[in-house]
PASE-189189 format. One record per residue: residue in one letter; z, y, x of N, C-alpha, C in turn. Coordinates in steps of 0.2 Angstrom, whole numbers, padded with zeros to 4 digits, always signed. Each point is the difference from the previous one (the first is absolute). Layout:
% residues N
aZYXZYXZYX...
***
This chain:
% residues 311
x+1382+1024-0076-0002-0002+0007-0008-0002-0001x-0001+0005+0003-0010-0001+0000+0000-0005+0009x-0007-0005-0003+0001-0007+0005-0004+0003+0003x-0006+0002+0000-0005+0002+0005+0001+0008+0004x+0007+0004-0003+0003+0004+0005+0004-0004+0006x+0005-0006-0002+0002-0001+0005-0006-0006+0004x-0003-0003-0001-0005-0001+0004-0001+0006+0007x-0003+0004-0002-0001+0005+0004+0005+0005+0003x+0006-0002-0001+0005+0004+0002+0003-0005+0005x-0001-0007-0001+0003-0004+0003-0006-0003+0009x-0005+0005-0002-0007-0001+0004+0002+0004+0006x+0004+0004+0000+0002+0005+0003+0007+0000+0004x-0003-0005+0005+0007-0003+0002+0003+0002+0006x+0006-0001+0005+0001-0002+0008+0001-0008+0000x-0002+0002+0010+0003-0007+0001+0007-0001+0003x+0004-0006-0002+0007+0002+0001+0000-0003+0007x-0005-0008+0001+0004-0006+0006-0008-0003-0002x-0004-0002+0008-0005-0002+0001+0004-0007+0004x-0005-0007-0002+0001-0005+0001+0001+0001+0011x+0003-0003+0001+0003-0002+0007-0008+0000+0005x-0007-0002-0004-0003-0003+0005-0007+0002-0005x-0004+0002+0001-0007+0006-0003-0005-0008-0001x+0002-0007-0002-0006-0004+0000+0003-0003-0006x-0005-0004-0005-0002-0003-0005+0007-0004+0000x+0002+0000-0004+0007-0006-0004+0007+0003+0000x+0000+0006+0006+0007+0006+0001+0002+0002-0004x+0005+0001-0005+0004+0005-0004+0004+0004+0001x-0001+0003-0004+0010+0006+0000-0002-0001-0007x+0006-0002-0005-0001+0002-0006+0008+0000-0005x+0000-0004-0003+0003+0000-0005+0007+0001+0000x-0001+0007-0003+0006+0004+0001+0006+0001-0007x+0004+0002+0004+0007+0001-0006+0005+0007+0003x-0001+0003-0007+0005+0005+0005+0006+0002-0005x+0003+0003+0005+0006+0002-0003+0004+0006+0000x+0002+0006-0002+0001+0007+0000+0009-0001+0000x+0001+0005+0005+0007+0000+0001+0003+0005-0005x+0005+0000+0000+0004+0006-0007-0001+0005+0005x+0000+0002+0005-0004+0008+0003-0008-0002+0000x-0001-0003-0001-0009+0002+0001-0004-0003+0006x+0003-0004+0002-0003-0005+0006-0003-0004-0002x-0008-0002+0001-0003-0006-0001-0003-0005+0005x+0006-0005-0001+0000-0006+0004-0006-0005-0003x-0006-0003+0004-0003-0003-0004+0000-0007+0006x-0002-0007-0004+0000-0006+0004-0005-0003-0001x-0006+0000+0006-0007-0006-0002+0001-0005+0004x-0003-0005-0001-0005-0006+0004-0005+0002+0004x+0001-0002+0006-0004+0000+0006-0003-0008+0000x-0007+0001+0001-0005-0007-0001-0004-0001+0005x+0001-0005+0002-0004-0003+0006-0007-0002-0004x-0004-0002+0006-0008-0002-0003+0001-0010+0002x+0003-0002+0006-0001-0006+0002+0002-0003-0001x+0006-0003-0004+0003-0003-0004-0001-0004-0006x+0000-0007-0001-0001-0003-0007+0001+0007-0005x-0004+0000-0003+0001+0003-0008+0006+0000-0003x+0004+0004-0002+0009+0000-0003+0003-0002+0007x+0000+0001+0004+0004+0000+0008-0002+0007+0003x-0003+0005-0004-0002+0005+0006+0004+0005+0000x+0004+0001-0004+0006+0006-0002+0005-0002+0008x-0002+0004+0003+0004+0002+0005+0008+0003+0001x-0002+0006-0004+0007+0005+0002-0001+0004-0007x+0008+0001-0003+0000+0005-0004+0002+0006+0003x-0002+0007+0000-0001+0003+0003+0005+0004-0003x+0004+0006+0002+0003+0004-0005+0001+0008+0001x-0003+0003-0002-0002+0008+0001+0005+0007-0003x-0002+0004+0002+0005+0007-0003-0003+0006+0000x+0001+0003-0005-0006+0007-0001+0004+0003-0004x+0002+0007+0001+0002+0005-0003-0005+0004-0007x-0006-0002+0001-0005+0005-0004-0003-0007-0004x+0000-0005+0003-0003-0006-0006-0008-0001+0001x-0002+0002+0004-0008+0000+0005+0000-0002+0009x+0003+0001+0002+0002+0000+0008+0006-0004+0002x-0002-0006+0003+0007-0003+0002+0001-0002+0007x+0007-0001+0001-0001-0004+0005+0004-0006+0001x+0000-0005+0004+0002-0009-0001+0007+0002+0002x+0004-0003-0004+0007+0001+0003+0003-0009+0002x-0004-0004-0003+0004-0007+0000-0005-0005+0001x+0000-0006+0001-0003-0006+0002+0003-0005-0002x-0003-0004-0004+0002-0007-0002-0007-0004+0003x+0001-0004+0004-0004-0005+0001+0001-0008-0002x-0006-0003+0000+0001-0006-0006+0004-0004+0004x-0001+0000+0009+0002-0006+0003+0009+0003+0003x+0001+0005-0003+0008+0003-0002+0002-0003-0005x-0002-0001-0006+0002-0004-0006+0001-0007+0002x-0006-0002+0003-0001-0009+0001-0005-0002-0006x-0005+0004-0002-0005-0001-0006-0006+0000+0003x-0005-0003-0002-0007+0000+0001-0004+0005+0001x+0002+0006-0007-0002+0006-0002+0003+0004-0005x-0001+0004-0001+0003+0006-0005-0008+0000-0005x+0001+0004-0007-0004+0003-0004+0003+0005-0002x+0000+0004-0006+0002+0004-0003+0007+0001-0002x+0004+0009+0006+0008-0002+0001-0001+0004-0008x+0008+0001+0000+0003+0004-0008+0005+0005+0004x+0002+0006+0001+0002+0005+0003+0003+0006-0008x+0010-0002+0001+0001+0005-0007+0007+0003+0002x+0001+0007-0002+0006+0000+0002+0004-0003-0008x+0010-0001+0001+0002-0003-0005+0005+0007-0001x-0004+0001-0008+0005+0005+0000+0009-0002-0004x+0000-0004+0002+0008-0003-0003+0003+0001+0009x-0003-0002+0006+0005-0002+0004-0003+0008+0005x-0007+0000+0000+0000+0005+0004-0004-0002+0006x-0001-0005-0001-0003-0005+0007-0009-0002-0002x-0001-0002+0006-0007-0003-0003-0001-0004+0001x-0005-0006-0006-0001-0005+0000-0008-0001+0003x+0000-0007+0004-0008-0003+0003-0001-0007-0002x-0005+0000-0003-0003-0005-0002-0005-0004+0002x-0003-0007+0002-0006+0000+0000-0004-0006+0000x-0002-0005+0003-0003-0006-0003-0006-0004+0007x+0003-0006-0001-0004-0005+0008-0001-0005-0005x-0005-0004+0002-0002-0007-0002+0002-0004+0005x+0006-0005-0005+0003-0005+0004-0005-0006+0000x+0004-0008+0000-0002-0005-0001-0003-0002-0006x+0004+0004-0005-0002-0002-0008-0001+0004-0004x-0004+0007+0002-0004+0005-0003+0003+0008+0003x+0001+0004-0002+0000+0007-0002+0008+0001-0001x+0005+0005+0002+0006+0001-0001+0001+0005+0003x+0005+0004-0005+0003+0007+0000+0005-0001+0006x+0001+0005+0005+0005+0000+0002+0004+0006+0001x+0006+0003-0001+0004+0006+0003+0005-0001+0003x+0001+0006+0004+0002+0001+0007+0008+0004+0000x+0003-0001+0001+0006+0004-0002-0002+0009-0001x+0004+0001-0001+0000+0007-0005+0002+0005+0007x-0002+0008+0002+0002+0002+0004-0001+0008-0002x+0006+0005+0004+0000+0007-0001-0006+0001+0000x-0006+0000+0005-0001+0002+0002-0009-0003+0001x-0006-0001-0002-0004-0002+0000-0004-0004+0008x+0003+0005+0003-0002-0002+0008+0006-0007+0002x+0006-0002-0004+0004-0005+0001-0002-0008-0001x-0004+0001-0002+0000-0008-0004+0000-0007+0006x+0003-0003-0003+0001-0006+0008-0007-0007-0003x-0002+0001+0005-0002-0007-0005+0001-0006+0003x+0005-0002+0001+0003-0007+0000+0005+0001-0006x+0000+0004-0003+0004+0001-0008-0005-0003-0007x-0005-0002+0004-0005-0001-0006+0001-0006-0005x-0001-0001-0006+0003-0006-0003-0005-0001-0006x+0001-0004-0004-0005-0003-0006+0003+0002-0005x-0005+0005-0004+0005+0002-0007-0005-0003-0006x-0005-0001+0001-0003-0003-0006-0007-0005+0004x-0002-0007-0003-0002-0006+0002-0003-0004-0007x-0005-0003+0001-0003-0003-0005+0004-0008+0002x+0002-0003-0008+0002-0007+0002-0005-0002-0005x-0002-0005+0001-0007-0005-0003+0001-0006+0001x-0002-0003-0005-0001-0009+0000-0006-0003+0002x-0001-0004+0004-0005-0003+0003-0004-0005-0002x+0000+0002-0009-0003-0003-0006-0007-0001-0001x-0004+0004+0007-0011+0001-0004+0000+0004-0004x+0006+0005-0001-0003+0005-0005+0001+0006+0004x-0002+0005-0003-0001+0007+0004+0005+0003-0003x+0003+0003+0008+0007+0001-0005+0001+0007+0009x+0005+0005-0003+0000+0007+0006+0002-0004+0005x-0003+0002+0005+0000-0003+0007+0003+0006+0004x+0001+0007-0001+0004+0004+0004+0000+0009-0003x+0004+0003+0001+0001+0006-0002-0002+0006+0008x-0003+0005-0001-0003+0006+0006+0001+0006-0004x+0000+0005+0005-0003+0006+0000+0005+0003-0006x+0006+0001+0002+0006+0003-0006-0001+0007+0000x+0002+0001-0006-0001+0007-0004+0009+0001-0001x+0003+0004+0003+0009-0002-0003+0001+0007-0002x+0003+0001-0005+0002+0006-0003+0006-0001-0005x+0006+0005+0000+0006+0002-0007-0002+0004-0004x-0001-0005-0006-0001+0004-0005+0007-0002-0007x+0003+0004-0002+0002-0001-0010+0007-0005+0004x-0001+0001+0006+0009-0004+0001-0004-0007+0003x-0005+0000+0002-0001-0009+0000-0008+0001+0007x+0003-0004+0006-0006+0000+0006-0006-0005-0004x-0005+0005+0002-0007-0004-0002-0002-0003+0005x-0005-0003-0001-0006-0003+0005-0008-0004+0000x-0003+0003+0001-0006-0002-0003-0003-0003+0006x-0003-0005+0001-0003-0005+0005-0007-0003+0000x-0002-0003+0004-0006-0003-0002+0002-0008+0001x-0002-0002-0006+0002-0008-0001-0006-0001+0003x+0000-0007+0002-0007-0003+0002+0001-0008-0003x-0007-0002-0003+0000-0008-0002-0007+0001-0001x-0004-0001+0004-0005+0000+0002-0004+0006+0000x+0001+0005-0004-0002+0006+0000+0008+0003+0001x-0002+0007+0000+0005+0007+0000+0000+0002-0008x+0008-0001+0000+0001+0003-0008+0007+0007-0001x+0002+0004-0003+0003+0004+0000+0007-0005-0002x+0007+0001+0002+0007-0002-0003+0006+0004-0001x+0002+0000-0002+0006+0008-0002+0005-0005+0002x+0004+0002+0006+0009-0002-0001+0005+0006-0002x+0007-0002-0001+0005+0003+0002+0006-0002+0000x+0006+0005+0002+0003-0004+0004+0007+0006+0000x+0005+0000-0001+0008+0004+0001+0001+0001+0005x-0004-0005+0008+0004+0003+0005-0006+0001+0004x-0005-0001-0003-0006-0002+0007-0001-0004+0002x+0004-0006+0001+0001-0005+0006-0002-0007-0007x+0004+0000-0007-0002-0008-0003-0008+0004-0005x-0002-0004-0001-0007+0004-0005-0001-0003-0005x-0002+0000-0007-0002-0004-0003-0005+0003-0006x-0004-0005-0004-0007+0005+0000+0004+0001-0004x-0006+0008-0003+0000+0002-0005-0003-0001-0006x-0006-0005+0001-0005-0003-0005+0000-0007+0000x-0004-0003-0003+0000-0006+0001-0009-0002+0005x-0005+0008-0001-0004-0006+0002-0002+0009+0005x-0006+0000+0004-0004+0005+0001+0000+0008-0006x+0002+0005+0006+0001+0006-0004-0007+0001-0002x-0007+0001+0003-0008+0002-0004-0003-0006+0002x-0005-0001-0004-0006-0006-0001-0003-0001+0007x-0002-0003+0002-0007+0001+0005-0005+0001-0005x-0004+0003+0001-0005+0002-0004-0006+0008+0001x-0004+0000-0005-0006+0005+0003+0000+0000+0006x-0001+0005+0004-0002+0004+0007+0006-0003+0006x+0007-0003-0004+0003-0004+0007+0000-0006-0003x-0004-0003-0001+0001-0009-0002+0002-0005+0004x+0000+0002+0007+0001-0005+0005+0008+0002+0002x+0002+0006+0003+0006+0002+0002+0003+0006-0005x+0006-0002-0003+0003+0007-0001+0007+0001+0001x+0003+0008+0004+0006-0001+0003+0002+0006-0001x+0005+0000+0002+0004+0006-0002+0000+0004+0008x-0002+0008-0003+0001+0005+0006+0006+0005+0001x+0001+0003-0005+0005+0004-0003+0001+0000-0007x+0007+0002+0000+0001+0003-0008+0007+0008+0001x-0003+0003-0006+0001+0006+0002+0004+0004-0007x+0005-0001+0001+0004+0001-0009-0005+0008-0002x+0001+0000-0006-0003+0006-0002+0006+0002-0007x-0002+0007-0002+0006+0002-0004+0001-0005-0007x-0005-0001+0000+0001-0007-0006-0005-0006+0002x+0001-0004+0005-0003-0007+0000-0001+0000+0006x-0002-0005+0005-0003+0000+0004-0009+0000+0003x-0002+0003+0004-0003-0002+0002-0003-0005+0006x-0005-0006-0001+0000-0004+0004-0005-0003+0004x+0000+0003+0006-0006-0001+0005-0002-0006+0002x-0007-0003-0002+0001-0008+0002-0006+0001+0004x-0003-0007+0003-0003+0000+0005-0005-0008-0002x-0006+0000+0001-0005-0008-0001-0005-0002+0004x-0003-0004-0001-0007-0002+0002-0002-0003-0005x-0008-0001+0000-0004-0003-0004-0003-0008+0002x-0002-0002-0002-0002-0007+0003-0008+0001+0003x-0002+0004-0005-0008+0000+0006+0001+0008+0007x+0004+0001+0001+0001+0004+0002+0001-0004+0007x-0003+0006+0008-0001-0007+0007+0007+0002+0001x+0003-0007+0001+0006-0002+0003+0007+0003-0003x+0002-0001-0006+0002+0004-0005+0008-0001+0001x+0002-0005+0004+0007-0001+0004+0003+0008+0004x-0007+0004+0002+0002+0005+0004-0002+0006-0001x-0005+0001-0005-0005+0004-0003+0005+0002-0006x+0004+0003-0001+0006+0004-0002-0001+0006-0005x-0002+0002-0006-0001+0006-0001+0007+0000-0008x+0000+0006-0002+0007+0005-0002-0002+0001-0005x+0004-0002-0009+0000+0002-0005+0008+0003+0000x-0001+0001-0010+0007+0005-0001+0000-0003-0007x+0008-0002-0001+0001-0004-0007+0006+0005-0003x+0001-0001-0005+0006+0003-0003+0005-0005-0004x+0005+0003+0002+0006-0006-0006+0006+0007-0001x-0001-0002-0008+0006+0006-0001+0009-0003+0000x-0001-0009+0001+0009-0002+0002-0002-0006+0005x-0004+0000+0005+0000-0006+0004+0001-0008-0004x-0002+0001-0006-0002-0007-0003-0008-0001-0001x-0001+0004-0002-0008+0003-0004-0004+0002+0005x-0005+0000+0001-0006+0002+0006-0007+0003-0004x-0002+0005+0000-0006+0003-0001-0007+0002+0006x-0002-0005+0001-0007+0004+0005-0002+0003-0002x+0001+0004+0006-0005+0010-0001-0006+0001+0004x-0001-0005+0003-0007-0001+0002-0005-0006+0003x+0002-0006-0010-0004-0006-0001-0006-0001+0005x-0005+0005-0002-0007+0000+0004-0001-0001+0006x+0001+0005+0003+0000-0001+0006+0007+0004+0004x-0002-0002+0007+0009+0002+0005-0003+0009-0002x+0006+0002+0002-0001+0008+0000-0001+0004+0008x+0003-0005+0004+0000-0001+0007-0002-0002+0003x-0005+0002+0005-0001-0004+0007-0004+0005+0003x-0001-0003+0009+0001+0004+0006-0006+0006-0002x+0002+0007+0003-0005+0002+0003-0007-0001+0005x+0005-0004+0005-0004-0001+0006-0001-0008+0003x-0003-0005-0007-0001-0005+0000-0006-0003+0006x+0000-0005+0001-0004-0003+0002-0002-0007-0004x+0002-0005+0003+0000-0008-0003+0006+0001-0005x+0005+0002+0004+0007+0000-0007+0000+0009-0003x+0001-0001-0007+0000+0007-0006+0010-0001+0000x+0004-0002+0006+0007-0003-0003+0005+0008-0001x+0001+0000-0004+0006+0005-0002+0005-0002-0003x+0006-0001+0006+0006-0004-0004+0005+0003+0001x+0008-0005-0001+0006+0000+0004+0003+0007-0002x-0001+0002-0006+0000+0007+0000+0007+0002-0005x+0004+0006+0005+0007+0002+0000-0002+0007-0005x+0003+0001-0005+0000+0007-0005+0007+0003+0001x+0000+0004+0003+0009+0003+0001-0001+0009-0004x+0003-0001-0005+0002+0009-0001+0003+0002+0004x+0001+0006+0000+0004+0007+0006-0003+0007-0004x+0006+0003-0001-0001+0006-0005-0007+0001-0003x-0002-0005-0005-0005+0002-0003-0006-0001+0000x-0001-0002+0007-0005-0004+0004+0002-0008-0002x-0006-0004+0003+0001-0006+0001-0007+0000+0006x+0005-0003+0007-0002-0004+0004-0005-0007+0001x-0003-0001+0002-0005-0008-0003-0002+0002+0007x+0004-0007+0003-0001-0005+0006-0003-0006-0001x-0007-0002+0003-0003-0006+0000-0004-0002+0005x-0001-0005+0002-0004-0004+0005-0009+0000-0004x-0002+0003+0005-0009-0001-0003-0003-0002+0006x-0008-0004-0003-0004-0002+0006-0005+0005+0005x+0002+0001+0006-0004+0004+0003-0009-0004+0001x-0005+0004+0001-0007-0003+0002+0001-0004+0004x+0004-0001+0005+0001-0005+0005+0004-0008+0000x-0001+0000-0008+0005-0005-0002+0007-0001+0002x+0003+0006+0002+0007-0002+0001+0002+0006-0006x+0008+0000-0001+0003+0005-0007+0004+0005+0005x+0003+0006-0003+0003+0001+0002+0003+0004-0007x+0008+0004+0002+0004+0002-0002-0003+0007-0003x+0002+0001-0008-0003+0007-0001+0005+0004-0004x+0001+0007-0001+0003+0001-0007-0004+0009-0001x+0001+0000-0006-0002+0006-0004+0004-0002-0006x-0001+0010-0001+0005+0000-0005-0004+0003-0005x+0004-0002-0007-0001+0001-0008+0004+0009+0000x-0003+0004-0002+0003+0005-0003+0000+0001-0005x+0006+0004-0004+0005+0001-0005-0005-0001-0007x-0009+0003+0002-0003+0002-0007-0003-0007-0001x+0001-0006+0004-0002-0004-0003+0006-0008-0001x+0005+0006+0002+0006-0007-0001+0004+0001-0007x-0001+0004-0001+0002+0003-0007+0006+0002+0003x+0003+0004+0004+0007+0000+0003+0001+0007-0001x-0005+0005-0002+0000+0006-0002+0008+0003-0001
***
C-alpha cells in the first residue's frame, strides 16, 4: 500500500450530499454505509445546522440509496426533534448478517455527557422508527474531582470472529479512541482496560476512531486528530491510518503527520468521519471535508485494486 498513491487517488473525488444551506457552520457529513447482499449501497449522514449551541447542531440523520456507490438519493429522515434529542452526531449504518436486517445506531448529548443510542432493527433501511430509539451504551462516573469519561460518540459498529465490535470516542476532557464489544449489540463491555492509541505526535489534542477495515491478516485502522497548536482543533479534523494485526495492539502508520486533509481548505484543513467500504475489489472512502467556505460537505472516491492490494 503506497501512502502518497492513495493520497492522490483519494483527491479525486465526488460529491455525495452538500450541507442544507451554502453558509459558514452547515454540514452534510459523517457518513456510514452499508452494502446490501445484491449490491445496494445504503448510506446514513448527519445533517448540521450553523445556529445552535456547539454539540446541538446535528439536526437529521439523513439516509440515502445508490446502486453504483457515487450517486444517491435520500430515502429516510430521522429528525432530532422525532427522537426528543437536542442533536445527533455521527450515526453507525450495518446490515446484520445473522438476522438479515439492518442495524442504526447513533449518539445525542444528554444531561450527563455523550450516549450511544439504537433504534430498532428494520428490513429495510428506509424503516427505521425513531421513537424506537434507546440507550445502549452511557458513561457512569463518580462525582470525586477527578477526570474520569464523561460520555461515549460517533460509533464504529461491526461483526467480526463471532463477537459485535465497537469503537467510540470517549471523552474526559479531551477525545480518546475506546474498543467495546458485545454478543448482541445492545449490553457492551470494554475490550481494554484504558484507550486503544496514545494521544500523541501530530494528534495530541484529539484522537478518534474513523474506520476499521479487516484485511486478509489484521486490520486496518483509520483514526482521526487534532493538534493543540492547530486553530481551533475541536473542529479542524484531519485523517491518519494505524494497523493492529488482533485489535489488542495498535501500530501508527502515520506518526508524523496526518496523511489527510481537505483539498479545498480555507480556515479548516478538516478531513474526517471517514467510511472505508470494499465492494469487489475496490474500496469505496466516504468522508466529510472542509469546503473554502467553511462549511464540509459529503465526499467519496474510490481506492482501485492496484493500490488495495486486492489484486
Amino acid at each position: 500500500m503506497n501512502l502518497r498513491s492513495i493520497v492522490e487517488a483519494l483527491a479525486d473525488y465526488t460529491v455525495v450530499l452538500q450541507p442544507d444551506r451554502d453558509v459558514p457552520e452547515w454540514w452534510a457529513g459523517a457518513p456510514s454505509v452499508a452494502v446490501s447482499p445484491d449490491g445496494v449501497f445504503y448510506l446514513a449522514a448527519r445533517m448540521r445546522e450553523g445556529d445552535s449551541p456547539r454539540g446541538k447542531r446535528g439536526y437529521e440523520i439523513r439516509i440515502l440509496r445508490s446502486t453504483d456507490g457515487l450517486h444517491f438519493t435520500p430515502i429516510h429522515h430521522i429528525r432530532r426533534e422525532d427522537v426528543g434529542v437536542s442533536g445527533f452526531e455521527r450515526p453507525a449504518l450495518l446490515w446484520d448478517h445473522g438476522t438479515g436486517a439492518y442495524r442504526l445506531y447513533t449518539c445525542t448529548g444528554l444531561q450527563q455527557g455523550w450516549v450511544i443510542l439504537r433504534f430498532d432493527d428494520s428490513p429495510d433501511p428506509g424503516g427505521f422508527r425513531p421513537t424506537t430509539a434507546r440507550t445502549v451504551l452511557s458513561a457512569s462516573y463518580p462525582d470525586d474531582g477527578f477526570v474520569h469519561v464523561t460520555g461515549y460518540k460517533d460509533p464504529i459498529v461491526f461483526h467480526d470472529q463471532r463477537i459485535w465490535h465497537m469503537f467510540v470516542i470517549a471523552i474526559d476532557r479531551v477525545e480518546r479512541i475506546r474498543h467495546f464489544v458485545s454478543d448482541t449489540g445492545d449490553d457492551w463491555q470494554p475490550a481494554s482496560a484504558g484507550p486503544v492509541m496514545p494521544n500523541d505526535g501530530w494528534h495530541n489534542f484529539f484522537t478518534r476512531p474513523a474506520s476499521v477495515l479487516p484485511l486478509s491478516v489484521g486490520y486496518l485502522i483509520v483514526y482521526e486528530g487534532s493538534n493543540l497548536e492547530w486553530r481551533d482543533p475541536v473542529y479542524n479534523i484531519a485523517t491518519g491510518l494505524a494497523y493492529s494485526p488482533d485489535l489488542s495492539s495498535y501500530f501508527d502508520l502515520t506518526p508524523a503527520s496526518p496523511l489527510l486533509t481537505s483539498t479545498t481548505a480555507r480556515d479548516y484543513h478538516t478531513w474526517r468521519y471517514s467510511a472505508w467500504v470494499p465492494r469487489q475489489g475496490r474500496i469505496f472512502v466516504y468522508f466529510e471535508a472542509a469546503r473554502p467556505n467553511n462549511t464540509n460537505e459529503l465526499r467519496v472516491a474510490v481506492l482501485e485494486p492496484e493500490l488495495t492490494g486486492t489484486e
